[in-house]
OpenMM code with the backbone's topology and positions (N, CA, C; nanometers):
from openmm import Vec3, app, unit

residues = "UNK UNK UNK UNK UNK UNK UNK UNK UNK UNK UNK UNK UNK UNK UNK UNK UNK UNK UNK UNK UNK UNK UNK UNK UNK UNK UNK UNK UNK UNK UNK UNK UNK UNK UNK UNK UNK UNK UNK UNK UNK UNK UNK UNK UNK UNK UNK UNK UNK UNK UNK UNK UNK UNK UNK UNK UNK UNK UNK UNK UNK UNK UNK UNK UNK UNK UNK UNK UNK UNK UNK UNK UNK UNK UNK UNK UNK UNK UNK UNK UNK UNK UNK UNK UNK UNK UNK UNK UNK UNK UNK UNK UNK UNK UNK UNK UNK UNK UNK UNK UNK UNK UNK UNK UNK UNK UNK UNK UNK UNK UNK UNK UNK UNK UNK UNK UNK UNK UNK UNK UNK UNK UNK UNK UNK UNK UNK UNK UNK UNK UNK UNK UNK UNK UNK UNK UNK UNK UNK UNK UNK UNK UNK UNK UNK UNK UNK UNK UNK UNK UNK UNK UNK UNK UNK UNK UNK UNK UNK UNK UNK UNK UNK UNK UNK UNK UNK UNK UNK UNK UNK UNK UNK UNK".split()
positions = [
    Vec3(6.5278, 16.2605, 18.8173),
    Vec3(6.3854, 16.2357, 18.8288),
    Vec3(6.3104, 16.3120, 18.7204),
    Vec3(6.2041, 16.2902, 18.6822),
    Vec3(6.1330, 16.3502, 18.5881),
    Vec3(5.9945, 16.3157, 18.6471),
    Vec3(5.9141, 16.4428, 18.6394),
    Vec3(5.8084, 16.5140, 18.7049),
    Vec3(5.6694, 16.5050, 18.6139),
    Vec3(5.5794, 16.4991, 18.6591),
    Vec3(5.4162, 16.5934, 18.6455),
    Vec3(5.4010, 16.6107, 18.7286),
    Vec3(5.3117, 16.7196, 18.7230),
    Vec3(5.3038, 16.8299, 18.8105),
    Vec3(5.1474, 16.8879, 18.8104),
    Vec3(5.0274, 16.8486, 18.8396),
    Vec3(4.9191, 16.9551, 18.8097),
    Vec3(4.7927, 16.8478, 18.8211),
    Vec3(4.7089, 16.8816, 18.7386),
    Vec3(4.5778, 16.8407, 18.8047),
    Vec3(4.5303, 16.6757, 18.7537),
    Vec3(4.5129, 16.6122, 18.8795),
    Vec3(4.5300, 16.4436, 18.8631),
    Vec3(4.3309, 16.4346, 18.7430),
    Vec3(4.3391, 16.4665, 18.6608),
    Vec3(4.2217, 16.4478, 18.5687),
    Vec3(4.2492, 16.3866, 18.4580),
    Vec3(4.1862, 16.3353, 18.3758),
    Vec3(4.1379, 16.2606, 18.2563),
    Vec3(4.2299, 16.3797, 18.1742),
    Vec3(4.1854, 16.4652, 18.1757),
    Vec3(4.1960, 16.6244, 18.0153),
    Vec3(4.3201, 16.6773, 18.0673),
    Vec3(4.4094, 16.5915, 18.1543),
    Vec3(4.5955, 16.6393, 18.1937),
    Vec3(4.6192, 16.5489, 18.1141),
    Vec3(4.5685, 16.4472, 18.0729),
    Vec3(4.6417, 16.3115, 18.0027),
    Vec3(4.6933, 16.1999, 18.1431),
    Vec3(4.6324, 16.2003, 18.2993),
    Vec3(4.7143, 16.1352, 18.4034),
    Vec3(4.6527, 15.9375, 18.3185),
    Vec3(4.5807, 15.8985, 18.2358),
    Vec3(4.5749, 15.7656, 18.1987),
    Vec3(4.6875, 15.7678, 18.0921),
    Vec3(4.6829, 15.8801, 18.0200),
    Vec3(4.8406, 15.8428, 17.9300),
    Vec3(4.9306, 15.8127, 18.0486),
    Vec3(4.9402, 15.9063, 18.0967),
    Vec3(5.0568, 15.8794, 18.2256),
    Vec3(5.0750, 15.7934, 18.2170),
    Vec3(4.9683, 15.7065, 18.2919),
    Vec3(4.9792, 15.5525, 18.3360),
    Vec3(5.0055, 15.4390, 18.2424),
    Vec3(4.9476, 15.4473, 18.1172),
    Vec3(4.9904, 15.3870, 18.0005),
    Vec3(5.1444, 15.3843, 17.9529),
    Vec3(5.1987, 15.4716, 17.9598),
    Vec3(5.3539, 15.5272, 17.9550),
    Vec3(5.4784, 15.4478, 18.0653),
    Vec3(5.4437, 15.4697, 18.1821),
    Vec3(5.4730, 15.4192, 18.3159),
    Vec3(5.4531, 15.2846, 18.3088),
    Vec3(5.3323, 15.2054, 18.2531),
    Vec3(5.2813, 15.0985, 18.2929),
    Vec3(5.4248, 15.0244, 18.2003),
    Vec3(5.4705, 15.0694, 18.1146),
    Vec3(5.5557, 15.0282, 17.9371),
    Vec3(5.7506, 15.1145, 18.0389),
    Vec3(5.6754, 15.1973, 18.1390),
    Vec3(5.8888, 15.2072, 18.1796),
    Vec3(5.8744, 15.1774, 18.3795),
    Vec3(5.9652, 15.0756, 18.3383),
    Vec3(5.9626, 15.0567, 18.4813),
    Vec3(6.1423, 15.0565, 18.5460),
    Vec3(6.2035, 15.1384, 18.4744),
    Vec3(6.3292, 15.1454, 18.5231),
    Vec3(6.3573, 15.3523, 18.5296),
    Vec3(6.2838, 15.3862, 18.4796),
    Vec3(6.2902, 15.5417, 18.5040),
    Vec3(6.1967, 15.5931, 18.6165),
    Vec3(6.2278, 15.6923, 18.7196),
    Vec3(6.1517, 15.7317, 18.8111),
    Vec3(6.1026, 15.8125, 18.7765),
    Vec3(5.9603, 15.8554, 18.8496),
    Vec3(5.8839, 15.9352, 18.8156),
    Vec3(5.7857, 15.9927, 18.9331),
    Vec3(5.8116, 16.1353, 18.9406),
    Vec3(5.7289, 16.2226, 19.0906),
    Vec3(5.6163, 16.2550, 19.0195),
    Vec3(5.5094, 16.2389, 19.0906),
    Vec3(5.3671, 16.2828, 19.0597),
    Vec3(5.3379, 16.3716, 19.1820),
    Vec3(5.3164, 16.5265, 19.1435),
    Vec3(5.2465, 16.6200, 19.2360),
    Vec3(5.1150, 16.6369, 19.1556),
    Vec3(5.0317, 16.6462, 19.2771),
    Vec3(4.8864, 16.7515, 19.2266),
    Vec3(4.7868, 16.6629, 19.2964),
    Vec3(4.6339, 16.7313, 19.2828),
    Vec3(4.5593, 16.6740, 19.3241),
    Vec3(4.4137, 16.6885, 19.2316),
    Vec3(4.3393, 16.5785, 19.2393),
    Vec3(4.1856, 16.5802, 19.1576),
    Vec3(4.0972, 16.4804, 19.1398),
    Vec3(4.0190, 16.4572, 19.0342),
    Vec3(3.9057, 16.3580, 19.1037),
    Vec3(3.9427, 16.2441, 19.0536),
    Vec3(4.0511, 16.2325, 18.9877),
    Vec3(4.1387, 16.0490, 18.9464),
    Vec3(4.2546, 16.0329, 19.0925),
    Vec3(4.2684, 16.1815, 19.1607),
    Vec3(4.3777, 16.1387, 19.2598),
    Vec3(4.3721, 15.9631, 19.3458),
    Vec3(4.2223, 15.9370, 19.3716),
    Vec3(4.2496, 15.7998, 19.4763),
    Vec3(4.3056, 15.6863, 19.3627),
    Vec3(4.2532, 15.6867, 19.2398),
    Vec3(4.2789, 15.5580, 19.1631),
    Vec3(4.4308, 15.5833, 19.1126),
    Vec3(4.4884, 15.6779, 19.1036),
    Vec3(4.6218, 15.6945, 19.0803),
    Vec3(4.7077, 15.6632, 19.1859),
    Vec3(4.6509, 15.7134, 19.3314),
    Vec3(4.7468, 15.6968, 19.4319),
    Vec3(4.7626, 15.5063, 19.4189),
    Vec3(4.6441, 15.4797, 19.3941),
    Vec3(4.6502, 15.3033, 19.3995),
    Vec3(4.7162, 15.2697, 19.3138),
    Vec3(4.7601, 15.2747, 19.1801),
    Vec3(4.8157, 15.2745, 19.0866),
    Vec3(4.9491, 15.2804, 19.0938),
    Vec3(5.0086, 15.4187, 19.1957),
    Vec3(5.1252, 15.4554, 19.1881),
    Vec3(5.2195, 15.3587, 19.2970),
    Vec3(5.0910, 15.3084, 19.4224),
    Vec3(5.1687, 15.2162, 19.5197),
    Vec3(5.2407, 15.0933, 19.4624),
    Vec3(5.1541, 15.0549, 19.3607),
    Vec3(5.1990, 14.9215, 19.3013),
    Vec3(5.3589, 14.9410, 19.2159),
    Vec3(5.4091, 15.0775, 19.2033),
    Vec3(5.4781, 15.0768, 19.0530),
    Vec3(5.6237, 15.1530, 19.1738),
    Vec3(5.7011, 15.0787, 19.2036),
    Vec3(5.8486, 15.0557, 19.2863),
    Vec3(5.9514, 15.1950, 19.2304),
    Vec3(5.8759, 15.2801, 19.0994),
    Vec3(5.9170, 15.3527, 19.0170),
    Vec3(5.8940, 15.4925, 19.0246),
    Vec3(5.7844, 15.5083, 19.0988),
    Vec3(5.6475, 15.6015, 19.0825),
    Vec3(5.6281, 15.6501, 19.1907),
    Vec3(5.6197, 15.8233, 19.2493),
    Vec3(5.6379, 15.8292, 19.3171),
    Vec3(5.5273, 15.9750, 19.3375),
    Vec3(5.4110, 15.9187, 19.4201),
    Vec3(5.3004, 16.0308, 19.4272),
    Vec3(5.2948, 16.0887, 19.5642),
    Vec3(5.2933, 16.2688, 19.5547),
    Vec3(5.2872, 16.3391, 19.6493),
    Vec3(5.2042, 16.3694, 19.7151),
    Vec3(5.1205, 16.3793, 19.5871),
    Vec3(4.9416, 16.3779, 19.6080),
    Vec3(4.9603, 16.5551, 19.6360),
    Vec3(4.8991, 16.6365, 19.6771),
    Vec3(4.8885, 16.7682, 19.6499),
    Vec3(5.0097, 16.8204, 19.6749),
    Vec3(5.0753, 16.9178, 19.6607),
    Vec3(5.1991, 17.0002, 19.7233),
    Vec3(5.1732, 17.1686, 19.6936),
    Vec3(5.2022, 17.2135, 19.8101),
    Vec3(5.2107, 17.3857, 19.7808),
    Vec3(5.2772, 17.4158, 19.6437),
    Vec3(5.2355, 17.5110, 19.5918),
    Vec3(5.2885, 17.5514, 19.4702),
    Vec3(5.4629, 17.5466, 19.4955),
    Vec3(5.4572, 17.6782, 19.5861),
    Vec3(5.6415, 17.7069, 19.6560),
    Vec3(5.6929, 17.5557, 19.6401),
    Vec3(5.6657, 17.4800, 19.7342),
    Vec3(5.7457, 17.3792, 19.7489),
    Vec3(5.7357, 17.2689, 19.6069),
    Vec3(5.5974, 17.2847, 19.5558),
    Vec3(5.6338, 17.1586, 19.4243),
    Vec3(5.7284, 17.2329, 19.3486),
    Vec3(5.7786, 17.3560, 19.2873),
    Vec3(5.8481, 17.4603, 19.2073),
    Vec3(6.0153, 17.3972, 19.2828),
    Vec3(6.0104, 17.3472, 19.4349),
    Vec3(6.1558, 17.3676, 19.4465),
    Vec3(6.1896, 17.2012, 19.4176),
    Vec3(6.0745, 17.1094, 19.4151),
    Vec3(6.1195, 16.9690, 19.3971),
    Vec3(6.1543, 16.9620, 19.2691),
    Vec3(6.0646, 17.0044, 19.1842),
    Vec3(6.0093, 17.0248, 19.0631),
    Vec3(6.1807, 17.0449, 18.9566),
    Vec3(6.2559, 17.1620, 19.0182),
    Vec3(6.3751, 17.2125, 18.9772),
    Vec3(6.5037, 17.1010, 19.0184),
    Vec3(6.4870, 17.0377, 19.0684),
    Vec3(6.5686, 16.9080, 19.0958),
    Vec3(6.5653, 16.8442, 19.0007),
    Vec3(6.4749, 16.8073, 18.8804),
    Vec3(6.4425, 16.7245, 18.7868),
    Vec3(6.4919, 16.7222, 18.6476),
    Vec3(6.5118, 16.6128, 18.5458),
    Vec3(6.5885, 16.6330, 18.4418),
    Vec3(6.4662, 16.6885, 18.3533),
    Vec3(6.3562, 16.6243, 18.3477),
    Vec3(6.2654, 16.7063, 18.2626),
    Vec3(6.0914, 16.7052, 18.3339),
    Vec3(6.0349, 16.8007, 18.2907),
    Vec3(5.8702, 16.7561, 18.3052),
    Vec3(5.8075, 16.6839, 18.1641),
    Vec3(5.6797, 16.5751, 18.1942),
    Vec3(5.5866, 16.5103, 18.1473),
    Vec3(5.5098, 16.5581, 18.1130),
    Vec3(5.4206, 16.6046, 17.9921),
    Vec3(5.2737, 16.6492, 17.9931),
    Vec3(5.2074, 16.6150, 17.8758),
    Vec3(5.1395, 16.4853, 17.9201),
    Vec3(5.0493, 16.4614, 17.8587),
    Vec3(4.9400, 16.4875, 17.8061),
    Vec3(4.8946, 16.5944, 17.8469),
    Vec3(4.7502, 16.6744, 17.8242),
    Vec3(4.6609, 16.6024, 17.6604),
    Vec3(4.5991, 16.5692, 17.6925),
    Vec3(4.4915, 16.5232, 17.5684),
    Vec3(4.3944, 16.6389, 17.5481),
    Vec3(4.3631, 16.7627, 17.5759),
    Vec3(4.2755, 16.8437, 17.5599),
    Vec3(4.3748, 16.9495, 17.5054),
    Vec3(4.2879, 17.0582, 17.4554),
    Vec3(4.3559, 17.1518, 17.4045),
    Vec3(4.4015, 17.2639, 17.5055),
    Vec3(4.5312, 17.2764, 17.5654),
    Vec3(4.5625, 17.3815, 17.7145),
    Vec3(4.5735, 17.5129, 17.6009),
    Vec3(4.5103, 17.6438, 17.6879),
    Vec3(4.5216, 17.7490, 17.6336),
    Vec3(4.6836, 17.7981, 17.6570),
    Vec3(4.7164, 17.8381, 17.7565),
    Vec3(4.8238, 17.9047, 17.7894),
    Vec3(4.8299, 17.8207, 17.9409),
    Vec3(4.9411, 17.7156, 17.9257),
    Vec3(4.9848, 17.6237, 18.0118),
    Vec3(5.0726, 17.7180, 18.1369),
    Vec3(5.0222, 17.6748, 18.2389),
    Vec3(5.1541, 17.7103, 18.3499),
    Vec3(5.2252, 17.6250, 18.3548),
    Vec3(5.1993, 17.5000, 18.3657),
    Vec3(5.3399, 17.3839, 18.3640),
    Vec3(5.4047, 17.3713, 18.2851),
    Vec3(5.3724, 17.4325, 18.1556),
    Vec3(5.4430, 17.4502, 18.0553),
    Vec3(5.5681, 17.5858, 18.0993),
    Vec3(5.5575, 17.6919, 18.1609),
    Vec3(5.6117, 17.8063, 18.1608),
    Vec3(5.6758, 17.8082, 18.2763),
    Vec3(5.6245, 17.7217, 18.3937),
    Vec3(5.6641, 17.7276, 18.4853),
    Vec3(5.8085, 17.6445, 18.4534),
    Vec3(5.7635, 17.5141, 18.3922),
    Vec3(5.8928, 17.4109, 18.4032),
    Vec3(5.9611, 17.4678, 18.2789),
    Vec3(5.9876, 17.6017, 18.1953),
    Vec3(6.0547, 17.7245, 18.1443),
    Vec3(6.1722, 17.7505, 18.2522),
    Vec3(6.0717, 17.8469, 18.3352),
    Vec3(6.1325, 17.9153, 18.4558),
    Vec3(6.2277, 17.8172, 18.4872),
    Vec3(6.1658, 17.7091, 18.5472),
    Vec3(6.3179, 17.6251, 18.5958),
    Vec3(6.4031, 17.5558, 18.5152),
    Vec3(6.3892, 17.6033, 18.3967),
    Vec3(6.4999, 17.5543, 18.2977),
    Vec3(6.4935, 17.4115, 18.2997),
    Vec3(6.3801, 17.3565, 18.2684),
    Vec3(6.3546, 17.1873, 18.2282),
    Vec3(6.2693, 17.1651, 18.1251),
    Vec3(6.3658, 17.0982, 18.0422),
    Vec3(6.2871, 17.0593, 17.9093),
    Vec3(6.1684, 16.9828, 17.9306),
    Vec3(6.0692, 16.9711, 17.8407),
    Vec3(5.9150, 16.9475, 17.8792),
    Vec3(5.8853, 16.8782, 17.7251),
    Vec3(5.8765, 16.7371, 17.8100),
    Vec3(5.7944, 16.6490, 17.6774),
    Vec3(5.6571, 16.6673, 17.6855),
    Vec3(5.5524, 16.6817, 17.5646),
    Vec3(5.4138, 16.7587, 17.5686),
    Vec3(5.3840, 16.6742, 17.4695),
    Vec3(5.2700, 16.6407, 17.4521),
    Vec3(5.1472, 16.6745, 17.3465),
    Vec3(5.1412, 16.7532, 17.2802),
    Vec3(5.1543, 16.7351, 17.1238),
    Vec3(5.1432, 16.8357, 17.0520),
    Vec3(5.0308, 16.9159, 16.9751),
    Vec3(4.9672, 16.9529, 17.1377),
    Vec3(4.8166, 17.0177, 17.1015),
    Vec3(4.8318, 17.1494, 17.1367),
    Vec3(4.7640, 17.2394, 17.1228),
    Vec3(4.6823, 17.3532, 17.1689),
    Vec3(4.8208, 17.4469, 17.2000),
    Vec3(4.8745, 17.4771, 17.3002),
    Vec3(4.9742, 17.5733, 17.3704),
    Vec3(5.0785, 17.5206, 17.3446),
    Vec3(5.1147, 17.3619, 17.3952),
    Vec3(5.1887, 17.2694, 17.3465),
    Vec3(5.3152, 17.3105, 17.2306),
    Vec3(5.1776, 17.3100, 17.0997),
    Vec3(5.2086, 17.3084, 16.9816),
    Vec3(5.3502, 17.4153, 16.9243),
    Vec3(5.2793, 17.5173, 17.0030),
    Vec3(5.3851, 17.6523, 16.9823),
    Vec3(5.4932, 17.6896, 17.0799),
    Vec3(5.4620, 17.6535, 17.2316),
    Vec3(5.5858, 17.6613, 17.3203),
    Vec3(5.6894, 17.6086, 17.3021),
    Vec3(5.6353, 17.4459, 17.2653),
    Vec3(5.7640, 17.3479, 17.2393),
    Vec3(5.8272, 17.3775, 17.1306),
    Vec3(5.9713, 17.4074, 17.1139),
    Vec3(6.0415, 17.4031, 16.9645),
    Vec3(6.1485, 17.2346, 16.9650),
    Vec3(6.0801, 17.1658, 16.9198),
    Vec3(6.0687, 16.9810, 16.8728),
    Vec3(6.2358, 16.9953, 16.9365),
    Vec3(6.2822, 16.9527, 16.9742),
    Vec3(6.4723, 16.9214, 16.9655),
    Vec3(6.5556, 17.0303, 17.0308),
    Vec3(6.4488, 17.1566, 17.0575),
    Vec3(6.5200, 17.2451, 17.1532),
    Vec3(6.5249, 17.2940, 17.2278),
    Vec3(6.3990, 17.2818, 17.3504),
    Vec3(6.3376, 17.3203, 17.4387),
    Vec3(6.2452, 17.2111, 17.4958),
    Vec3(6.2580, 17.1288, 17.4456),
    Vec3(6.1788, 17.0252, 17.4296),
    Vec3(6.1462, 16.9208, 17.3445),
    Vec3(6.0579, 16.8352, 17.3896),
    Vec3(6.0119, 16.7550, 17.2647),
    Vec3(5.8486, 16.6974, 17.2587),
    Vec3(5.7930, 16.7596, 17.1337),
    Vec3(5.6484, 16.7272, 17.1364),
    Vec3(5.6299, 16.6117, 17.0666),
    Vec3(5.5143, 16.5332, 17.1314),
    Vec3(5.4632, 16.4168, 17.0665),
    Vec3(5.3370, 16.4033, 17.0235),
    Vec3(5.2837, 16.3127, 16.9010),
    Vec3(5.1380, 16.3314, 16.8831),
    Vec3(5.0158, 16.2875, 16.9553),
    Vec3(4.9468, 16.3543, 16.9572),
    Vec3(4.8588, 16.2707, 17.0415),
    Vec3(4.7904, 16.1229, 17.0270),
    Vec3(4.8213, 16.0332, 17.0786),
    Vec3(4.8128, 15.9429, 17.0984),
    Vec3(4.8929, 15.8833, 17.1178),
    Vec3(4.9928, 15.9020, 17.1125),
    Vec3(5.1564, 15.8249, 16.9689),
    Vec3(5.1699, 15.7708, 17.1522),
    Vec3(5.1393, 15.6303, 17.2042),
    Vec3(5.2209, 15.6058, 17.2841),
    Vec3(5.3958, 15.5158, 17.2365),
    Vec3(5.4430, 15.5081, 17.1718),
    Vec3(5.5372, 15.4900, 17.1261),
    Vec3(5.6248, 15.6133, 17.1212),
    Vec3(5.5655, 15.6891, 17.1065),
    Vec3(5.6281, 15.8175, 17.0705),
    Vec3(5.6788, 15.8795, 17.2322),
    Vec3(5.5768, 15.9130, 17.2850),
    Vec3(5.6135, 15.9112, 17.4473),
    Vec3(5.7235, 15.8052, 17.5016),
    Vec3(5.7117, 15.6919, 17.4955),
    Vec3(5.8101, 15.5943, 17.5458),
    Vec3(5.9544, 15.6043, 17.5014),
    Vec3(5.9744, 15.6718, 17.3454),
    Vec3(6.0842, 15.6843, 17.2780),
    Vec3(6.1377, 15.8163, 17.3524),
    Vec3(6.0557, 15.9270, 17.3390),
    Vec3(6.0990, 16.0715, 17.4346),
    Vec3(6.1591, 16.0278, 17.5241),
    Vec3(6.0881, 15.9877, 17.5999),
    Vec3(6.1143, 15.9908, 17.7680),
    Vec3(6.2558, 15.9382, 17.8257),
    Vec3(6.3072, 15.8133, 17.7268),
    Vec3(6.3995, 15.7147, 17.7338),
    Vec3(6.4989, 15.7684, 17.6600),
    Vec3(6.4898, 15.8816, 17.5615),
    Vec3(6.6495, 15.9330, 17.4811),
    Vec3(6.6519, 16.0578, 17.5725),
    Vec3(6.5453, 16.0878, 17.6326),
    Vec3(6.6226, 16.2225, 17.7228),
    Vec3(6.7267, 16.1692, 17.8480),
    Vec3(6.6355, 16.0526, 17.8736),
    Vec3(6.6875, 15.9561, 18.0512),
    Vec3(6.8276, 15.9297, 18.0045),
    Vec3(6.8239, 15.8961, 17.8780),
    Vec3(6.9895, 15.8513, 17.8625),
    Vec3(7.0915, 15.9502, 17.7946),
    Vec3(7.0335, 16.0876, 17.7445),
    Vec3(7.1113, 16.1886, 17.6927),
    Vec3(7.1076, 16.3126, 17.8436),
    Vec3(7.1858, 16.3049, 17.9425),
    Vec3(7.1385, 16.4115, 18.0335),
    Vec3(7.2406, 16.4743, 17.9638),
    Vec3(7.3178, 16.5442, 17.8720),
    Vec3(7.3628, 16.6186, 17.8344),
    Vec3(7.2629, 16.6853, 17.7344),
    Vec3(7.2238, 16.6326, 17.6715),
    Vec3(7.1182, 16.7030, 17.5691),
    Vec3(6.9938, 16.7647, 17.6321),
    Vec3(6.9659, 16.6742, 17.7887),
    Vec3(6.8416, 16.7305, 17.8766),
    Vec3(6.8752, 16.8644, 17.9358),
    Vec3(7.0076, 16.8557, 17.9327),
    Vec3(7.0949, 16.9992, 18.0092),
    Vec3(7.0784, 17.1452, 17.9237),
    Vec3(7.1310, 17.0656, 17.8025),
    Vec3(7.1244, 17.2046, 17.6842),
    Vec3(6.9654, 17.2029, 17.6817),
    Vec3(6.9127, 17.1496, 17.6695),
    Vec3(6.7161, 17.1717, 17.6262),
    Vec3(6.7502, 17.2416, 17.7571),
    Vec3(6.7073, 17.1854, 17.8668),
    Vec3(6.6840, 17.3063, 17.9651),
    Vec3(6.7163, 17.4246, 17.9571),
    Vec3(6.8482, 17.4486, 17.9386),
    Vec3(6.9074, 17.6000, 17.9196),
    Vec3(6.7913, 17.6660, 17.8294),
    Vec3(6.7946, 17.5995, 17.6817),
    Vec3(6.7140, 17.6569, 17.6554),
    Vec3(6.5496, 17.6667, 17.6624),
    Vec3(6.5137, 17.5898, 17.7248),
    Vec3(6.3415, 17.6267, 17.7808),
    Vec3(6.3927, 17.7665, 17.8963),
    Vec3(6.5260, 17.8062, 17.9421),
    Vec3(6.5214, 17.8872, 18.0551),
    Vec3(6.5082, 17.9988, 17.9256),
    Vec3(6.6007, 17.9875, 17.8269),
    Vec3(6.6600, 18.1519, 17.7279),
    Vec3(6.5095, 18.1467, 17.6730),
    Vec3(6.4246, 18.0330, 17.6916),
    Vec3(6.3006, 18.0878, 17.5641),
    Vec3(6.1966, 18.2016, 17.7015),
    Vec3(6.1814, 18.0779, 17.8379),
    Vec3(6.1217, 18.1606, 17.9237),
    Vec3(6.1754, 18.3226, 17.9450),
    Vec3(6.2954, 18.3394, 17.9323),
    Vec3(6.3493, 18.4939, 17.9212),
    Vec3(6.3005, 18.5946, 17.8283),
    Vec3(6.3009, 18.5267, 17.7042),
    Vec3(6.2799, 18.5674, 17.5897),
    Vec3(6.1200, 18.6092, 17.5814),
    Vec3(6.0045, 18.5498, 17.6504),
    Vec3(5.8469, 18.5534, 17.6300),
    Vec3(5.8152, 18.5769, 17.7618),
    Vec3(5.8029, 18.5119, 17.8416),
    Vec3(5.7339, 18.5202, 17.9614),
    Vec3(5.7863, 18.6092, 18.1083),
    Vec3(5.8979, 18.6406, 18.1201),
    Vec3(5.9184, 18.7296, 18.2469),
    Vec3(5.8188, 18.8362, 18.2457),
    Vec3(5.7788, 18.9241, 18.3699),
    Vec3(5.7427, 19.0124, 18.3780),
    Vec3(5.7111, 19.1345, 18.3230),
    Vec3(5.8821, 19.1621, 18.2584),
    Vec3(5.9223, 19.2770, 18.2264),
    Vec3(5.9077, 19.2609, 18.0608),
    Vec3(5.9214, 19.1233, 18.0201),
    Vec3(5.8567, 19.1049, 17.8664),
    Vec3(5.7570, 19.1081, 17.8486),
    Vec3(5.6641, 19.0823, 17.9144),
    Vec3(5.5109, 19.0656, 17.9285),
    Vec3(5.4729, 19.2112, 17.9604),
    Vec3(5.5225, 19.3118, 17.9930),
    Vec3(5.5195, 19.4818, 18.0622),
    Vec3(5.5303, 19.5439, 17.9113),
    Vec3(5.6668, 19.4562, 17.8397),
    Vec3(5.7235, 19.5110, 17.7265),
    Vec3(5.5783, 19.4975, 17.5739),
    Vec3(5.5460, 19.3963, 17.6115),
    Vec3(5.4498, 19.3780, 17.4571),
    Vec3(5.3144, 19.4062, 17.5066),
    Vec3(5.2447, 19.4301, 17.6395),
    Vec3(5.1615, 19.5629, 17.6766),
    Vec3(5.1643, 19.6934, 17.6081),
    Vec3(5.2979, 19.7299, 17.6458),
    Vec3(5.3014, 19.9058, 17.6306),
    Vec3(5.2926, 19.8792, 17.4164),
    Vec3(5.4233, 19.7362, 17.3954),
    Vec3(5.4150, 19.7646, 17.2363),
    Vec3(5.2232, 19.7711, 17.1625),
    Vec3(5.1821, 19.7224, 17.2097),
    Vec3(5.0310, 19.6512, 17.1941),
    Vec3(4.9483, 19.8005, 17.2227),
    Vec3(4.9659, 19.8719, 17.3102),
    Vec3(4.9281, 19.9759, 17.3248),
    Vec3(5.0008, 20.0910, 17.2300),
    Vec3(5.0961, 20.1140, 17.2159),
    Vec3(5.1014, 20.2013, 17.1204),
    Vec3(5.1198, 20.2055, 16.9748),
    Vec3(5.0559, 20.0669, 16.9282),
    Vec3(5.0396, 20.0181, 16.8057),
    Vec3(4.8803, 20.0451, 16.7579),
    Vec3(4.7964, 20.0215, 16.9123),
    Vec3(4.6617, 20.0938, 16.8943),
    Vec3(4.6759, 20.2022, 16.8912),
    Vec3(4.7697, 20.2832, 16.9505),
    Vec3(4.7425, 20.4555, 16.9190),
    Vec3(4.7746, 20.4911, 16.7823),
    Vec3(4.8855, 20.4273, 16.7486),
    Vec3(4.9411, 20.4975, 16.6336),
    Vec3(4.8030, 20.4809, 16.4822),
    Vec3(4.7243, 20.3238, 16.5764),
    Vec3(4.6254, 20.3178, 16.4238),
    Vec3(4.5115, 20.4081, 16.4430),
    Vec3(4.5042, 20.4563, 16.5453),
    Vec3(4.4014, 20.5584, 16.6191),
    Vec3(4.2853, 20.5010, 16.5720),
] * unit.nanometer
topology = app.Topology()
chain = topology.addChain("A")
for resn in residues:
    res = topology.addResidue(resn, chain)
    for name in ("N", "CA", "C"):
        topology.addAtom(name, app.Element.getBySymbol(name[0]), res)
């Protein structure tokens, strides 16, 4: 299965979604979250035999469906500062096709953690989505590594680590 995950709005990209979906009707697809496109999507999603909307889910529990999945979706058309669905679907070691905007731009490394597309490029999305569905070996290694990059930047104790560096880089310039 392959996932989005987050807020059913215009500035997530959920009409790319649908544009994307509307062009694959043999790959499945879970939709969690909730927002002010949620009713016209839920209508959307009844029609499509493919498509499969949760409509809101606890964080806990979307994180454990979420990790079942070969990759996450994110379309985002706006510029995301510092994505959680981006870091989150890290954590669970699933490669993440994105938009290659804003946070996007720099999380994703193109072919190894992921794969970014341009904005607009619906061709480009349709091509992603369909060489990951049919490479789950290559979706396997990307995952691993969206997990070694989440290790590498985002845990706790890295995030503790470039605090203290950040701090004593201001002392030393006094």
């Amino acid at each position: 299965m392959q996932f989005f995950y987050g807020r059913i709005g215009a500035e997530k990209g959920i009409r790319v979604l649908q544009r994307i979906w509307n062009e694959i009707d043999d790959i499945p697809l879970v939709v969690m979250g909730g927002g002010p496109l949620e009713d016209d999507f839920k209508a959307w999603a009844d029609k499509k035999p493919n498509v499969y909307f949760l409509g809101y889910t606890p964080h806990e529990q979307c994180m454990a469906i979420a990790k079942a999945g070969e990759f996450v979706v994110f379309p985002s058309i706006w510029y995301e500062g510092c994505s959680m669905v981006e870091i989150e679907s890290e954590s669970l070691g699933l490669p993440l096709i994105a938009t290659d905007l804003g946070f996007s731009a720099e999380a994703v490394n193109d072919g190894v953690n992921g794969v970014k597309v341009p904005l607009g490029d619906m061709h480009g999305w349709i091509t992603a989505i369909r060489g990951l569905w049919k490479e789950p070996e290559l979706c396997k290694k990307m995952g691993m590594n969206s997990r070694r990059d989440y290790e590498d930047k985002y845990t706790p104790e890295n995030n503790y680590q470039q605090l203290i560096n950040i701090y004593q880089s201001t002392l030393e310039r006094g």
